[in-house]
C-alpha positions as CSV (number, residue, x, y, z in Angstrom):
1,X,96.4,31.7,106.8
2,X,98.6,30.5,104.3
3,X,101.3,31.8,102.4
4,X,101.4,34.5,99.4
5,X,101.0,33.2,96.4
6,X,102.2,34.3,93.7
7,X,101.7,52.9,77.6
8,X,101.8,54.1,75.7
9,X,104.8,56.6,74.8
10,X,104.3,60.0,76.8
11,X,103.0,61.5,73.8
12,X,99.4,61.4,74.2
13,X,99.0,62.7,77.7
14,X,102.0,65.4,77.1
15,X,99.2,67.1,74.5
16,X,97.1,67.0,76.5
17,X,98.7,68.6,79.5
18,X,99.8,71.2,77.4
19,X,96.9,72.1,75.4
20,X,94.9,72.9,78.9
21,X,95.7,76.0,79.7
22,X,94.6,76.0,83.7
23,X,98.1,73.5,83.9
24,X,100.3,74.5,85.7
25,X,103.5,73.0,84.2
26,X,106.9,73.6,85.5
27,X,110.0,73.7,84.4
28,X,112.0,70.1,85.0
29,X,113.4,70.5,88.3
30,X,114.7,67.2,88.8
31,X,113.6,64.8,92.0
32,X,116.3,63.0,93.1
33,X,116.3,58.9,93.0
34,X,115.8,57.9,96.8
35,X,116.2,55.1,98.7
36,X,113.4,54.0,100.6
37,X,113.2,54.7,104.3
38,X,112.9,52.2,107.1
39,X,109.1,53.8,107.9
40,X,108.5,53.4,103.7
41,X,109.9,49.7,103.8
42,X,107.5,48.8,106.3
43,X,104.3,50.7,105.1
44,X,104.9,49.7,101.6
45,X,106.1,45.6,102.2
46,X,103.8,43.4,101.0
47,X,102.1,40.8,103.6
48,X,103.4,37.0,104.1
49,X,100.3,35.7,104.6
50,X,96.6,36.1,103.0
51,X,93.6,36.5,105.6
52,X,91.1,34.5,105.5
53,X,87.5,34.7,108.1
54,X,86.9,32.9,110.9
55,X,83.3,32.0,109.2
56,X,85.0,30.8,105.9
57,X,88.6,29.8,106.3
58,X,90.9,28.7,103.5
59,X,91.0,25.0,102.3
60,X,92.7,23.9,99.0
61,X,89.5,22.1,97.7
62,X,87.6,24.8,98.6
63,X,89.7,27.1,96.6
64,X,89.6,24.7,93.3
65,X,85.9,24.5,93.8
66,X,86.1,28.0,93.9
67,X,88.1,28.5,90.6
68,X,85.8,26.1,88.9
69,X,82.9,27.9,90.0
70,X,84.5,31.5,88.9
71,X,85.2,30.2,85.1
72,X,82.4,28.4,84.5
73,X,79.2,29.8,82.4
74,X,76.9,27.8,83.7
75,X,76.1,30.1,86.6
76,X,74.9,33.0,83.7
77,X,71.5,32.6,82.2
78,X,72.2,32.1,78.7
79,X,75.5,30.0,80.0
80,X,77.8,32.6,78.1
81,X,79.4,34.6,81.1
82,X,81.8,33.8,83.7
83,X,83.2,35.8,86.3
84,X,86.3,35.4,84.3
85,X,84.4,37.5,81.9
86,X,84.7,40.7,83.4
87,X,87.7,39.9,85.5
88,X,90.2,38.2,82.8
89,X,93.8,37.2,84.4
90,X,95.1,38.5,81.2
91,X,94.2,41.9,81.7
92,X,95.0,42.3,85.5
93,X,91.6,40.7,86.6
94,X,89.8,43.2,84.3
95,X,88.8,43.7,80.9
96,X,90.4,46.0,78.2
97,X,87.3,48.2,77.5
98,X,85.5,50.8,79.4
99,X,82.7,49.1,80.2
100,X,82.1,45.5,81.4
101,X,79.6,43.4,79.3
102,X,76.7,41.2,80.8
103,X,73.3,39.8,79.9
104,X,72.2,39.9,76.1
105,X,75.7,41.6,75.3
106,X,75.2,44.9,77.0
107,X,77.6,47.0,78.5
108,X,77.1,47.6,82.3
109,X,77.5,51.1,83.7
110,X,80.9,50.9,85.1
111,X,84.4,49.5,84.1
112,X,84.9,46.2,86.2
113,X,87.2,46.5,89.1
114,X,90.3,44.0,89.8
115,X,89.5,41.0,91.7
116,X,93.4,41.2,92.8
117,X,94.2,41.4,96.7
118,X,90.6,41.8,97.3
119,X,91.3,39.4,100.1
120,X,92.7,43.0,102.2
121,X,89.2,45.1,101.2
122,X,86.6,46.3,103.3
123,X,83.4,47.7,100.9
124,X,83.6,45.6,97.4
125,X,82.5,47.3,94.5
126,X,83.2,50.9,93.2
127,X,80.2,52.4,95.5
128,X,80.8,49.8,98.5
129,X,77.9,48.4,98.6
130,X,79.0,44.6,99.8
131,X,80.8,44.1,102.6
132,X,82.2,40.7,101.8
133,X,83.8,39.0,99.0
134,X,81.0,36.5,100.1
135,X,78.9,39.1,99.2
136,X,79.8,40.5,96.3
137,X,80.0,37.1,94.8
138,X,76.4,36.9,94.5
139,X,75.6,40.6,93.1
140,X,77.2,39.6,89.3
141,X,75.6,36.0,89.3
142,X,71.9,37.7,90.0
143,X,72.3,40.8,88.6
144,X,69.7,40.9,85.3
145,X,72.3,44.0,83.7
146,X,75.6,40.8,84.3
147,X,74.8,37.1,84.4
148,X,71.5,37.8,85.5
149,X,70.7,34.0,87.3
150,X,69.1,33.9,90.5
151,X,71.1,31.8,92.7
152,X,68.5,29.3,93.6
153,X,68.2,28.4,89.6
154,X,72.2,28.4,89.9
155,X,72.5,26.0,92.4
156,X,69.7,23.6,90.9
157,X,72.3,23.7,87.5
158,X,75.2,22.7,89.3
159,X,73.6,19.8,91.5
160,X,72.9,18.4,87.9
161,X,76.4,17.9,87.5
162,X,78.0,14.5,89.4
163,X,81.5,16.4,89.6
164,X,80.1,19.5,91.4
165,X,78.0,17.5,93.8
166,X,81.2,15.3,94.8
167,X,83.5,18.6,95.2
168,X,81.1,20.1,97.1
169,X,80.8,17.1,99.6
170,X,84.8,17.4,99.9
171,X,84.8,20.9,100.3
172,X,81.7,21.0,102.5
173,X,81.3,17.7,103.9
174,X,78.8,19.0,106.2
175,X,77.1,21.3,104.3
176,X,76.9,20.1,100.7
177,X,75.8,21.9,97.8
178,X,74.0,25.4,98.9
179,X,73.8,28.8,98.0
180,X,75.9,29.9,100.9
181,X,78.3,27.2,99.7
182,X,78.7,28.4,96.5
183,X,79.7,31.8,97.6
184,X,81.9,31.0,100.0
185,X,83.7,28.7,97.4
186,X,84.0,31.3,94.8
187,X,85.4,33.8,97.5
188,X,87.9,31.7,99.0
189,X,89.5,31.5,95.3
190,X,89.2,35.1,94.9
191,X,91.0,35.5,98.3
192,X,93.9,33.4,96.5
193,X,94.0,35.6,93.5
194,X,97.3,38.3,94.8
195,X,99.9,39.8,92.5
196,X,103.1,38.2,92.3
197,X,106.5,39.6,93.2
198,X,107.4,42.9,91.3
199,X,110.6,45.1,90.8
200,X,108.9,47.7,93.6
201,X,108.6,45.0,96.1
202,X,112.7,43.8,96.1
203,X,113.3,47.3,95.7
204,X,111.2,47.5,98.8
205,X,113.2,45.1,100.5
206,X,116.5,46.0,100.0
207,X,117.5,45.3,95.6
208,X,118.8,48.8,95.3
209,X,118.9,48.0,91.4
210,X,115.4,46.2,91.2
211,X,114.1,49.5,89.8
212,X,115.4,52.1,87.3
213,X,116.3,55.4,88.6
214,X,113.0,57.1,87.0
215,X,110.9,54.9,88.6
216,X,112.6,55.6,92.0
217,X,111.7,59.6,91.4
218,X,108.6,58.6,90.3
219,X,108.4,56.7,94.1
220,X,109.6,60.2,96.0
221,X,107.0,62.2,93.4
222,X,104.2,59.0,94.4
223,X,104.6,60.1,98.3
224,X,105.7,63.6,97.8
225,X,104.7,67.1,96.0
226,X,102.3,64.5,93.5
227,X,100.3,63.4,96.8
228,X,98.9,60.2,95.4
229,X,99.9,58.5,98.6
230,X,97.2,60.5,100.5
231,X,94.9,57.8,99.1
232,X,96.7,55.1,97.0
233,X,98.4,53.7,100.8
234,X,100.1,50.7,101.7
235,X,101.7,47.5,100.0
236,X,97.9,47.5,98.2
237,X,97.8,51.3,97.4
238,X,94.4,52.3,98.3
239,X,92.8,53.3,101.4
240,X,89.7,51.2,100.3
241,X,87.9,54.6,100.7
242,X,85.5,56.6,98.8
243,X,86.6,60.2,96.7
244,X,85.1,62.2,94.4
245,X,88.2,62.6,92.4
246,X,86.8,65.3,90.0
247,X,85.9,63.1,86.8
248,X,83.3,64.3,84.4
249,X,79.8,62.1,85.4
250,X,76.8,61.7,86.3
251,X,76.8,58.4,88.2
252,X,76.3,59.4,91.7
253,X,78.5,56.4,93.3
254,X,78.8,56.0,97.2
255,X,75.7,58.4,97.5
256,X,73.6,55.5,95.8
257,X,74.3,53.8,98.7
258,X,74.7,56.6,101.9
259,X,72.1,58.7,100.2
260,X,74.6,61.3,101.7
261,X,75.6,63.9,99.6
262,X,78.9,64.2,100.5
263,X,79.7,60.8,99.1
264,X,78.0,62.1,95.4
265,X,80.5,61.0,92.6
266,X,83.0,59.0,95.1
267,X,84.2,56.0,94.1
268,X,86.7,53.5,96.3
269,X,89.9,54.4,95.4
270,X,91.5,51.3,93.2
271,X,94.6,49.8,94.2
272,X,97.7,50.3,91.8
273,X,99.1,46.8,91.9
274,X,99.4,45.2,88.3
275,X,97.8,48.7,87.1
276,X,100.0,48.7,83.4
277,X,98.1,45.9,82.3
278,X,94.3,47.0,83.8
279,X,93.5,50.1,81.1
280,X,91.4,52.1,80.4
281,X,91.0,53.4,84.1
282,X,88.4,54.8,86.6
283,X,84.7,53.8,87.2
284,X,83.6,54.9,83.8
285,X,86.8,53.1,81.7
286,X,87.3,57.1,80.2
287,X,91.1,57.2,80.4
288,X,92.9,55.7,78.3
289,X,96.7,55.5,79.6
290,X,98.2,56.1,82.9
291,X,99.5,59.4,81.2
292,X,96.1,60.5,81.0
293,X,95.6,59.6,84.3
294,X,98.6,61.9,85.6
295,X,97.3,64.5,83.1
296,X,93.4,64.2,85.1
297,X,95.1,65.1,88.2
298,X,97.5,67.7,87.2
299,X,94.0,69.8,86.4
300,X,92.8,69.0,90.4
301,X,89.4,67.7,88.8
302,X,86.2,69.1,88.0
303,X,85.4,71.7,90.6
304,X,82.2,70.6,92.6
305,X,80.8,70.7,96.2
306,X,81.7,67.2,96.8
307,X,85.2,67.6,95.4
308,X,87.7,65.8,97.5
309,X,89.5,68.2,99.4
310,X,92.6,66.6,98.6
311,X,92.2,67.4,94.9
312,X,94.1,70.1,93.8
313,X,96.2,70.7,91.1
314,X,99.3,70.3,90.8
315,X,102.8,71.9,89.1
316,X,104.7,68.7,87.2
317,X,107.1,68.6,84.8
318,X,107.1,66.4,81.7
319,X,110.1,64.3,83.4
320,X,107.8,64.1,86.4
321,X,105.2,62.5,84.4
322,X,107.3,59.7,82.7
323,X,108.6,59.2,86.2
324,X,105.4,58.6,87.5
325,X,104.5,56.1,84.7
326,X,107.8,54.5,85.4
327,X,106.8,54.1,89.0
328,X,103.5,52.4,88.2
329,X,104.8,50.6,86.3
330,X,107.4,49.0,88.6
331,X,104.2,47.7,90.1
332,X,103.7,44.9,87.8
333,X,104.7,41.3,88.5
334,X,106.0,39.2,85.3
335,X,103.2,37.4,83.3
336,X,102.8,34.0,84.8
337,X,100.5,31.3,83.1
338,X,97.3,30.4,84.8
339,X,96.2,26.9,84.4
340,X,92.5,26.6,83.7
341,X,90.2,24.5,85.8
342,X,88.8,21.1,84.6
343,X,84.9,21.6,84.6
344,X,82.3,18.8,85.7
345,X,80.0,17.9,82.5
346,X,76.9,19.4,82.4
């Protein structure tokens, strides 16, 4: 363990709430700006330290090797892609289109999801289908639709390079250079990557003027009549679960994986942290703004059998909205410059 490290105007999504008939919009009835409560502090305060496994604890050269390993192109075929390709720091460990783009320049089927606090997940990926950061790191590197290089070609390209051999040896002095090794190293860095300190969490802890008083209504909205807390929970909001939330498509999601129909069209719900700077949102990248998010779940979704039964729609107000917004937005940590690794020659 070690310790933490580090819209668009309303106009857009107000159209479109009020262009849909089926809303239900109220009239403003204002939500007062709350303090939290003790039971709120404590759910809500983020964690002192990261967790790391037993099987691969943290190490600082294994966490450069690690951040080496994720920006370099060399573990891609055509030695174009990264993992900071479809996970850019600059864009909350995402990319600003719908779709992430792999091999040969073609989008994939999904947007990509944040690599931020993953270190706290169970289930990576939007259908769950790898149960380790360790895991999931080799899924991208050997996929043919993403950098489509099988890891035993990988590993033969990096033991060409002097610098990667000797890191390795420091990092794994009793291992060396292996495909396990390589995994492990890129997941301890993506364990490191964790949102900095934001105007929710010293609100959190006591700064009754870290936040505006919008953003607090948008808070007691968050955890009250808007229910987003039912799923988006804890200091990482998300119960690292699996929803159909209702959106229009035809990707089947955790059922690719359960083959259970209940799980058809759930996805694991996304935590909020750094979420102004992650659009567009949702597996498929098709909204646009966080207004069109609210706007999504005002309507309670697309009515299915495998419908979450916590979708339903709901009566908000155009304040509520912007309060919302306002809240999620709190959840972003000021822009802090990430150095970028020195790479071994190839």
């Amino acid at each position: 363990m070690i310790p933490s490290p580090v819209l668009r105007v309303l106009g857009p999504a107000l159209a479109t709430l009020s262009a849909a008939a089926s809303l239900a919009i109220a009239l403003p009835s204002p939500v007062r700006a709350i303090e939290p409560t003790d039971a709120q502090r404590a759910a809500f305060r983020r964690p002192a330290t990261i967790p790391f496994p037993k099987d691969n604890p943290y190490t600082p050269e294994k966490a450069a090797l690690g951040k080496m390993l994720f920006f370099d192109t060399r573990l891609s075929r055509d030695r174009n892609l990264s993992c900071a390709s479809c996970h850019n720091p600059s864009f909350g460990w995402e990319v600003p289109f719908d779709k992430a783009v792999g091999a040969e320049g073609k989008p994939v089927g999904r947007h990509a999801p944040t690599t931020l606090n993953q270190a706290w997940s169970r289930n990576l990926f939007w259908d769950g289908r790898a149960a380790s950061l360790e895991d999931q790191a080799r899924g991208p590197i050997e996929a043919g639709v993403e950098m489509a290089l099988p890891m035993v070609e990988a590993v033969g390209r990096l033991r060409k390079a002097a610098g990667y051999r000797i890191a390795f040896e420091k990092a794994f002095d009793r291992e060396g250079l292996t495909e396990a090794t390589v995994l492990k190293a890129i997941a301890t860095y993506e364990r490191t990557i964790v949102t900095g300190d934001t105007p929710f969490d010293r609100w959190i802890r006591g700064d009754a003027r870290a936040m505006p008083d919008s953003a607090k209504r948008g808070f007691a909205l968050f955890t009250g009549k808007a229910n987003c807390a039912q799923c988006h929970t804890g200091w990482n909001f998300t119960d690292d679960k699996f929803h159909d939330i209702g959106l229009p498509t035809s990707d089947r999601g955790r059922a690719g994986i359960t083959n259970t129909d209940g799980d058809t069209h759930a996805f694991k719900t996304p935590g909020l942290r750094e979420i102004a700077a992650r659009a567009p949102y949702m597996h498929h990248g098709g909204v646009a703004t966080l207004e069109d998010v609210v706007a999504h779940y005002v309507t309670g979704g697309h009515k299915r059998p495998s419908l979450s039964p916590l979708m339903r729609p709901l009566s908000l107000s155009a304040q509520d909205v912007q309060d919302l917004v306002a809240f999620m937005r709190s959840l972003s940590s000021p822009n802090a410059v990430l150095a970028m690794p020195n790479l071994p020659a190839h």
